[in-house]
Every structure is written in C-alpha cells, then in structure tokens.
C-alpha positions in Angstrom: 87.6 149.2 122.7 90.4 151.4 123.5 92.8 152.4 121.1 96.6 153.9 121.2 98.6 156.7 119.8 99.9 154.0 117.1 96.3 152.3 116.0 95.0 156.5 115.6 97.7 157.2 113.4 97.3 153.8 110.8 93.9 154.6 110.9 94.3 158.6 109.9 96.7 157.3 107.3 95.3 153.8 106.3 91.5 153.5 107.2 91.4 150.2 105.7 94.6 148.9 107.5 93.4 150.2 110.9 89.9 148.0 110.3 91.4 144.5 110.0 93.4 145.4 113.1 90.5 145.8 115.1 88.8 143.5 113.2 91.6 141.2 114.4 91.7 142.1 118.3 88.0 141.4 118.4 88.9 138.2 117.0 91.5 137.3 119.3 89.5 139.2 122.2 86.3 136.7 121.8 89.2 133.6 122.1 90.7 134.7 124.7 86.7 134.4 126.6 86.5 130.8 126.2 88.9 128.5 128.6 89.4 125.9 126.1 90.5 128.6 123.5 93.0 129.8 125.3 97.2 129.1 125.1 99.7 128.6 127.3 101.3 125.2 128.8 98.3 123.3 128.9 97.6 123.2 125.9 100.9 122.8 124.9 101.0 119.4 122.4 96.8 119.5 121.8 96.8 119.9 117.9 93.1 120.7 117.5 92.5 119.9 113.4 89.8 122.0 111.5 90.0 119.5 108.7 86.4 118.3 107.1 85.1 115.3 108.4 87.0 112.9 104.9 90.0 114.8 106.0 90.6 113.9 109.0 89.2 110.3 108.7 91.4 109.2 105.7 94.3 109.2 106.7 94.2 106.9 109.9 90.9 104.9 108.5 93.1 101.8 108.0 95.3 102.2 110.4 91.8 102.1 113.2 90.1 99.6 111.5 93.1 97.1 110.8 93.5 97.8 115.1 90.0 97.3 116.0 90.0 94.0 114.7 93.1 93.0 116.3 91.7 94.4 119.7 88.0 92.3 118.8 90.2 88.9 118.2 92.5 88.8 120.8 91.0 91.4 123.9 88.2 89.2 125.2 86.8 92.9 126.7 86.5 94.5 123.5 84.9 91.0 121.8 82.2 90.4 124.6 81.3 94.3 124.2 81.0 93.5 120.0 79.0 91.1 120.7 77.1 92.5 123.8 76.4 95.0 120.9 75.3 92.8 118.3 73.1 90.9 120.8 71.4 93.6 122.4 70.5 95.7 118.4 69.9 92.9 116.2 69.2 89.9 118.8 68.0 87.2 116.5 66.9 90.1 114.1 64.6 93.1 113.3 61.2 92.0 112.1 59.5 93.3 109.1 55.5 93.5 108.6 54.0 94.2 105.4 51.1 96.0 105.4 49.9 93.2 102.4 49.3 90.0 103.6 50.1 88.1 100.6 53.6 90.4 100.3 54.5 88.9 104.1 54.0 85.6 103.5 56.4 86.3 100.0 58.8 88.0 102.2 59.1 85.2 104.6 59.7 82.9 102.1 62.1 85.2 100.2 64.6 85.9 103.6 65.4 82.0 104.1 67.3 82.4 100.8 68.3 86.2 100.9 71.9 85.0 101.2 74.1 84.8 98.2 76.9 82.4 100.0 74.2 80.8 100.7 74.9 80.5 104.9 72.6 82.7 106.4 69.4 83.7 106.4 68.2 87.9 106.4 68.2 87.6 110.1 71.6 86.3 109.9 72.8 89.0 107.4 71.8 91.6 109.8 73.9 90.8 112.6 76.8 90.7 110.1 76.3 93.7 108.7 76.1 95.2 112.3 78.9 93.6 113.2 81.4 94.8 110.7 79.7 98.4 110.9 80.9 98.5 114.5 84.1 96.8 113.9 85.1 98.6 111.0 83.1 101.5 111.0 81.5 100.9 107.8 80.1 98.1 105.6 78.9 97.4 102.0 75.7 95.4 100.9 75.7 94.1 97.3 72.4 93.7 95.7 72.5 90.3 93.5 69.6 90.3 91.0 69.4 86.5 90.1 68.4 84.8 86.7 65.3 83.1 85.8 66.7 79.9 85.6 67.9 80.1 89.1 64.6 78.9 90.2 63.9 81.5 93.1 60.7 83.1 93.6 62.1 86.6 93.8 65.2 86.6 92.2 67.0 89.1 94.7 70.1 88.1 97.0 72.6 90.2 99.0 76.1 89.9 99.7 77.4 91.3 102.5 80.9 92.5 101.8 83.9 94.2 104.2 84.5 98.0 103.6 88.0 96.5 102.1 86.2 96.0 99.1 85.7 99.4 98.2 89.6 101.6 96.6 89.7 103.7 99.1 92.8 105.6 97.3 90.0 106.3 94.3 90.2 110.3 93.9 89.7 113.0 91.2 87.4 114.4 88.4 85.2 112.2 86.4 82.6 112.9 83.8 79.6 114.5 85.1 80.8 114.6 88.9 84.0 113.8 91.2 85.4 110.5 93.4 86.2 110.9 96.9 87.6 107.6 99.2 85.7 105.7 96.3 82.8 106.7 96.8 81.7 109.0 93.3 78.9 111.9 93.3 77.4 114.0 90.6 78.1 117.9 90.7 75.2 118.5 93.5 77.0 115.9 95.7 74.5 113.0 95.3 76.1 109.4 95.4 75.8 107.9 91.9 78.0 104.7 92.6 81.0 102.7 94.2 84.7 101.7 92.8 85.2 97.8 94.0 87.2 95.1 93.8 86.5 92.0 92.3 88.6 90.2 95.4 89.6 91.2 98.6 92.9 93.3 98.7 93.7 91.4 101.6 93.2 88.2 100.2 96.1 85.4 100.8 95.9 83.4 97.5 94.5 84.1 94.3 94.7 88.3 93.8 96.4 89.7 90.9 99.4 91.7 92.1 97.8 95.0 90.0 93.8 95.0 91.2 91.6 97.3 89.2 88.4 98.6 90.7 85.3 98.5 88.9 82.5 101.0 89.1 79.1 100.2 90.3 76.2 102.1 90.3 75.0 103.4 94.1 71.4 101.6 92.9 73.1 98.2 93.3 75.0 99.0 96.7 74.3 100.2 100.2 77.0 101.5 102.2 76.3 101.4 106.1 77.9 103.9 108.1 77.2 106.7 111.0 76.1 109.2 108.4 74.7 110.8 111.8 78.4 111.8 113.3 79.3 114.6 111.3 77.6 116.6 108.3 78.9 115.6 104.8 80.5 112.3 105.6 81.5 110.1 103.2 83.0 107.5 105.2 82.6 106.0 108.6 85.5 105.3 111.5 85.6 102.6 113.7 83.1 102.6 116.8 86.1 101.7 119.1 88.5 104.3 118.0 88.3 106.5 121.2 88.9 103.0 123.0 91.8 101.6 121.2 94.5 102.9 123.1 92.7 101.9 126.7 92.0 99.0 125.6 95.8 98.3 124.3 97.3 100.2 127.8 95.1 97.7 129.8 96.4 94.5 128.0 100.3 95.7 128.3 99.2 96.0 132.3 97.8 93.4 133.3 101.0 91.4 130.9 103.3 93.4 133.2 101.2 92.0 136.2 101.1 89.0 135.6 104.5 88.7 134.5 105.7 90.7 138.2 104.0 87.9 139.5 105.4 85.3 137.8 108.8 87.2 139.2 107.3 87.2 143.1 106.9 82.9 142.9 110.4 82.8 142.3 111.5 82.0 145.9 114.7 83.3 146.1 117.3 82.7 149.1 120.9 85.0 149.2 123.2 83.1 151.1 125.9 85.7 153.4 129.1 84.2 154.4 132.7 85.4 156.2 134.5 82.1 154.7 136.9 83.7 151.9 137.5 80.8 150.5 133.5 80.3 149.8 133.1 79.7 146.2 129.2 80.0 144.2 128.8 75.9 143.2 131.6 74.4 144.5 132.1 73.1 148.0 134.5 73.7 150.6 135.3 70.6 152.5 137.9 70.9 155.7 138.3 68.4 158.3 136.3 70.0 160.5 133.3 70.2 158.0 131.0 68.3 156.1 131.5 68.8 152.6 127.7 68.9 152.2 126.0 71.8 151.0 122.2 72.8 150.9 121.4 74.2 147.7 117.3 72.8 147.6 114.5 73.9 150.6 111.8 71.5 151.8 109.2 71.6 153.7 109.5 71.2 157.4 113.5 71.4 156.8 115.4 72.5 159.3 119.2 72.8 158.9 121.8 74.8 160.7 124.4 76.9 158.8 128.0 77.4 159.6 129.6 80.2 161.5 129.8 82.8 159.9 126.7 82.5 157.6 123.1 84.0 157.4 120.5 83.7 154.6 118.2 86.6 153.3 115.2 85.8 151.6 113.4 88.3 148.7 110.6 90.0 149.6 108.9 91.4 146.6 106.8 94.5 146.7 103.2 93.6 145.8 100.4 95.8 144.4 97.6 97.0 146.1 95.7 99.5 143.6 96.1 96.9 140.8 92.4 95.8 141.1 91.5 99.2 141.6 93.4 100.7 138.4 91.8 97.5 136.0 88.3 99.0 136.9 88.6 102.3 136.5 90.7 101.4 132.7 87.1 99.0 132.1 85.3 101.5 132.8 86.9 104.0 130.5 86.8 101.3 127.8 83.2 100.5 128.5 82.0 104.8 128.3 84.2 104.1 124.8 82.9 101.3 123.3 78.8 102.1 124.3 78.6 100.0 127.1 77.9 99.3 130.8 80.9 98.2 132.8 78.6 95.5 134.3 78.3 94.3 130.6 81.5 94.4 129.7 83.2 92.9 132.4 80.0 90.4 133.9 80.3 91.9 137.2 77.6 93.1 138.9 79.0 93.4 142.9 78.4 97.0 142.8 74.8 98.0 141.4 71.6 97.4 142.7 68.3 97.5 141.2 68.1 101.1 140.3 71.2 102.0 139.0 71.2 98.8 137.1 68.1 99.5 135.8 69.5 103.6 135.4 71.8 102.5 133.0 70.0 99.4 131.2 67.6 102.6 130.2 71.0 104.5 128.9 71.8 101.8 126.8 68.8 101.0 125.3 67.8 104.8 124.3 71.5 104.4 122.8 70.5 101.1 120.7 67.4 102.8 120.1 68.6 105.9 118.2 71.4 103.8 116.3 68.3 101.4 114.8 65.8 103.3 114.1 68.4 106.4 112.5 70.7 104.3 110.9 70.5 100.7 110.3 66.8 100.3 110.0 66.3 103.0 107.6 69.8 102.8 105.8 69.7 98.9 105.9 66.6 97.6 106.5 64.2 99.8 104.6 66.5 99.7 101.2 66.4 96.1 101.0 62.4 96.0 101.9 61.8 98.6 99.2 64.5 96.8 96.2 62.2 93.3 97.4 59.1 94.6 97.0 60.0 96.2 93.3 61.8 92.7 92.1 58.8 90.9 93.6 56.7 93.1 91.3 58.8 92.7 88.6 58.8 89.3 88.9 54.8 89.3 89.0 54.8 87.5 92.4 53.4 90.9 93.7 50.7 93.7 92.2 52.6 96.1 94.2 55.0 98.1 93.2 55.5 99.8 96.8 54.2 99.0 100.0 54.0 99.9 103.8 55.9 98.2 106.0 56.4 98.1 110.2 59.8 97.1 112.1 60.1 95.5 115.3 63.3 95.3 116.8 64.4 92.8 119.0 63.3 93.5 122.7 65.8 94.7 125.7 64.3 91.8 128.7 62.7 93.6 132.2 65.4 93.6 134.6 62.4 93.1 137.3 59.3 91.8 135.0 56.3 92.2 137.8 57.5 95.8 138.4 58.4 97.0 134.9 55.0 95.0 133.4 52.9 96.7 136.0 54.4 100.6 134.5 53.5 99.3 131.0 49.8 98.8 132.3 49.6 101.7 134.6 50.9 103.5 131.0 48.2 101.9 129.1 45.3 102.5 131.6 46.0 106.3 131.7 45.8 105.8 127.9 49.1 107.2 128.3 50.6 104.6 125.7 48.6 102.2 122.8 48.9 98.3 124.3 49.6 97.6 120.4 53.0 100.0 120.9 53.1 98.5 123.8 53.7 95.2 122.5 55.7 96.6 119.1 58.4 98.1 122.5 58.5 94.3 123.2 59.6 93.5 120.1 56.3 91.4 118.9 53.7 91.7 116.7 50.7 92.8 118.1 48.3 90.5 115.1 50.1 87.8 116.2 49.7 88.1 119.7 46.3 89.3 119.9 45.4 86.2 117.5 47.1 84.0 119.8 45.5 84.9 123.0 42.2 84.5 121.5 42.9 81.2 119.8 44.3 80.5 123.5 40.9 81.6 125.0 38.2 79.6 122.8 40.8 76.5 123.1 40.2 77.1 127.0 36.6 77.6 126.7 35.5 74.7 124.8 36.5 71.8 127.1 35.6 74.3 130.0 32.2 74.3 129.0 31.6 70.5 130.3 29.1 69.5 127.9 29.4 68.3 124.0 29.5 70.2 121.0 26.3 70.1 118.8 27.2 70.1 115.1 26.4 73.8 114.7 28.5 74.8 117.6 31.6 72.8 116.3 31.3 74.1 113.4 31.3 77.9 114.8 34.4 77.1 116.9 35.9 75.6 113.7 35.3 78.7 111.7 35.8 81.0 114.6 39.5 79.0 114.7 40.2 79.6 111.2 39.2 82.9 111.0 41.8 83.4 113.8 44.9 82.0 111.9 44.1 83.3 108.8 45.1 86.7 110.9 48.5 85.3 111.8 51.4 85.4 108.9 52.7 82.8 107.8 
C-alpha cells in the first residue's frame, strides 16, 4: 500500500498512531471491494442495523404480529396462504409410532383427550400450534399434569396458548441467571423458565388493570419458534413480515380500483349552451319554447336540443396494466409468505405439468425442512417424550423412554401413474426402501403391509371355489388374527 510524506512522518514520530491508520485504510479498502458496501446515493436512506437478533426483533415484535393478524382476518390472500400452510404441514396431523406396541395403543387413547379445553384432539392441537407459529411467529404449549381423581389414564393435557401470554417487557438480573423478552436462562445461557400471565393482556373483560407475571419453569412449557433463522434467538417474528407491506399496498390498490370504477359508471352528460339567460335547474320558458327540459336519458331516446346547445359526455381513462400490476404484487406476496402463486391465488392458466410440478417439489422440500427441524422435534418429540414419562409414572407403561417414528401428512402426486411409476423404478434399483417409500406417503408401512395381506387371503379364500375343511378354516382364522394383531389399535 502506498504511503505519503504525511503517513511517513506519524509513523517516524508515532509508530503506534501510524498502525491504526493503515490498519484503518485496509479496513475501508476491503469495503470499498464489495458493491453492496459501498456509499453514495443509492444507498442513501438503507439503514443496515448490526443489532443481535433480540435487538432488532423487540422492538417491532408487536407491532408485526398485531398486523399479521389483521392482514390473516380481513386479506383473503394472506388467510388462504395460512391455511394453504397449515393444510399442506400438518394436514389432518403428524402421526406418531411407538416402537412398543402396548405404548401405541396407550398413546392413541391418550391424544383423544390431550386437550385441556377440552375441543380438540392432539391432531387438532397441532394445527393450532402451527397456525399461531406462522401467524405470530411464536407459540407457547402448557404442559397440564392432571390429578388422580381426574379419572384419565395418563394424567397429561396441553394448553396451547398465544405468545401474548408470555411479559414480553420482563428484563434484568435474577438469582442464578438473567431475563430477556421473558424468557429467563441460567449464567451459560440455558432456558430455565417462562414469566406468564394468568389472563390474556388483551382480554376484553375480566383482567386486573395491574397483571403480574408468574414464573414457570421451562420443564412445564415449550415455546415454538424458528430457532433455525438466526443463532442465539430468543424469540421468533412473524412468517409474513417481509409480506406485510405488499400485502397492505395491494389491498389500498385494488380499493382505489375499484372505487375509479365505481367513478367511470357515473354517466355523466355537460350540457354547452349560448342562451345567457340559461340557469343550472331552473327553466327558461319563452313563447317560442317549450318550457320542457331534459334532465333524465333513456334508452332509445332521441331528442333535439335548442340552438345554440351541444352536450359532452365523460370519458374516463381506464386501466390497462391493472391485471398485470395485481399479479406481479401476488406474486411478491406469495415468494413472501412461502407459497406458490398458483396456491395463493387458485389460478393455474399459466403452468403446465412441469413447472407445476417444479414448484410443488420447492414447496414441499420447504414444508419438509420446517417439520422435521422445527415442529417435529421442538413440538412433537417433547410432548412424546413428557407422555411416555407420565405414562410410566403413572404405571400404565414399564417404560421410562421409548423410540418413536413420525409420519407426516403426505403432499398428493400431481400426476399419480407417472410419479408412482418413479417411486418403483426407485425401489427396483434398490435406490429407495418401499417401507420409506410408504413413510414419504405419509402411512405406516405395518399397517399397510398388514392390510394388503389381510386383503389377499380375503381374495383367496372364496377364489379357491371349494369349501373350507375345519383345519383349513381354522388356519385362515389364525392366519387373520395374526394379521391384525400387527395393526395398532
């Protein structure tokens, strides 16, 4: 790097000086490379924030999630691409198998009642807590450890509960760690517990003007959130926040459209006229003229005006480019809210088989990553692991841990003959399992392989034309119940 007369001299008389300069022009130097670095009017107004990831979120967390649900209520784009979401992730839920066959049959008992309000089933709960996680950014689950004399067999419930719950504006030093948003760690950052209310903040009637938030230990409470988006996040932001504005320009749009419109079917008529006496709403009678005066058109009318008098009609300027500029806003709003603008918007003029199926692919590696990186194992797996301990506490269960297998819901073939025929090419070249195979469907491959061959011997049987001897019936009859013993109940 050159130097001048000026940098010589600081560094004969200050070495140390004369280092941080050029420590400093390097600095600026290795800027100065990169495009987006650089200064000028461009970037005039881009304030860049180097703020941790809490930083940065706090501050406008309840301004974005208090918006995103006003956008999911009243846009009906941003509510069908929720619920596009929740349908597609969760479907009608992600299925558990335990490794223990006695522990399944216990667990599919147990999620018919996992609900503490008592409305849905575990199924149910899932697409709930997905739901607010996208909507809101973030959601808490309560465990509910029930009493004896509440008659359940496993005496576990959750609540789901909005993020509201948790005092966001709980901060500081406590004994033995710190609070940040709420949320409370130790001193090597690990997440000992929650401040909540009792009530919802938000809540219309029945909420003490001065709420006090309550600890509770993190053992009793999973928080849901994209821990994936940044490194040492403590909360999560709404999944539509890079959409929110869009979505809002889009709605004040098409309102002005619709309202220039409304303006264009007024069918106006400017009447021109050399009489001076002419006055707007009166008539001017002579005895030469009618006094009658045509204020009303009709169709088919024909009437002749007055010397003197012509009539200009409007002639509003219409838009061209307005269909043009909705889909290009849609698809903006679909890239920000995870989704395919044939999704969002139901149309499907413009794709064919292979792009449709190009970006049905997209979508589901997308789902894919979001399941099995953060709501199976930050949801699903908790709950399976705090049901399998109450069960053994409760003695329902001589297990105090054990395995257990998810299946999400399946992503339908956009062309079944053509996609089922890759999955057995796959399985032929040994390429894939046919039990992953079937798992990638979202079933259960002990299930299904029980039920084809109870299928089979129920075709065989009366195929074989001829009566069962007493030994034979009773092989089928065994044969049978060895089959459904296989299948969980």
């Amino acid at each position: 790097m050159k130097t001048n007369i000026l940098d010589r001299a600081i560094e004969y008389v200050a070495p140390g000086l004369a280092a941080r300069r050029m420590r400093a022009r390097v600095s600026i130097n290795a800027t100065r490379g990169f495009d987006g670095a650089k200064r000028g009017p461009r970037a005039a107004g881009w304030r860049a924030s180097g703020a941790s990831a809490t930083a940065e979120v706090m501050p406008a967390l309840g301004v974005l999630r208090n918006r995103a649900r006003d956008l999911v209520r009243n846009n009906p784009h941003i509510r069908r691409a929720l619920r596009i979401m929740v349908a597609n992730a969760i479907g009608t839920g992600v299925q558990a198998k335990f490794s223990d066959k006695a522990l399944q049959k216990l667990w599919k008992r147990w999620i018919k009642v996992s609900d503490a309000a008592g409305l849905l089933d575990f199924n149910g709960q899932q697409a709930q807590a997905y739901k607010a996680l996208k909507e809101s950014g973030e959601v808490l689950v309560r465990f509910r450890t029930r009493l004896p004399q509440d008659g359940m067999e496993v005496p576990l419930q959750l609540q789901v509960l909005e993020i509201d719950y948790l005092d966001t504006l709980k901060v500081g030093l406590v004994d033995g760690g710190f609070v940040v948003a709420g949320v409370q760690f130790n001193v090597i950052g690990q997440r000992t517990g929650y401040w909540l209310f009792d009530q919802h903040p938000g809540e219309v009637a029945t909420v003490p003007r001065n709420m006090l938030s309550r600890f509770v230990p993190a053992s009793e409470i999973i928080h849901l959130f994209d821990a994936i988006d940044r490194p040492n996040s403590v909360r999560g932001f709404p999944w539509l926040a890079s959409a929110i504005w869009k979505a809002r320009d889009l709605d004040e749009y098409q309102d002005a459209e619709l309202v220039r419109k409304k303006i264009e079917a007024c069918f106006a008529a400017f009447v021109t006229t050399s009489d001076e006496g002419f006055q707007v709403g009166r008539t001017t009678a002579t005895a030469q003229t009618d006094a009658r005066r045509v204020e009303a058109l009709s169709p088919g009318m024909v009437e002749y005006l007055r010397q003197g008098e012509t009539v200009t009609f409007s002639a509003p300027a219409t838009s061209a480019e307005y269909e043009s500029n909705v889909r290009v806003d849609l698809r903006a709003i679909a890239a920000g809210t995870d989704t395919t603008y044939e999704q969002l918007t139901g149309d499907y003029s413009q794709v064919n088989f292979t792009s449709g199926r190009m970006g049905k692919m997209e979508y589901k590696r997308m789902l894919e990553q979001e399941l099995w990186l953060i709501f199976i194992p930050m949801f699903c797996e908790v709950v399976a692991r705090r049901f399998v301990a109450t069960a053994y506490l409760a003695g329902k269960t001589k297990l105090a841990v054990a395995d257990v297998s998810w299946s999400p819901q399946r992503i339908e073939f956009i062309d079944p003959l053509r996609e089922a025929n890759g999955i057995i090419a796959l399985i032929d070249a040994r390429l894939k399992s046919r039990h992953q195979s079937i798992r990638d469907l979202g079933d259960d491959p002990d299930v299904v392989d029980a039920e084809v061959e109870a299928d089979t011997l129920a075709i065989e049987v009366p195929v074989s034309g001829r009566s069962l001897d007493a030994k034979s019936a009773h092989d089928v009859l065994d044969r049978l119940e060895q089959i459904l013993s296989t299948v969980p109940q």
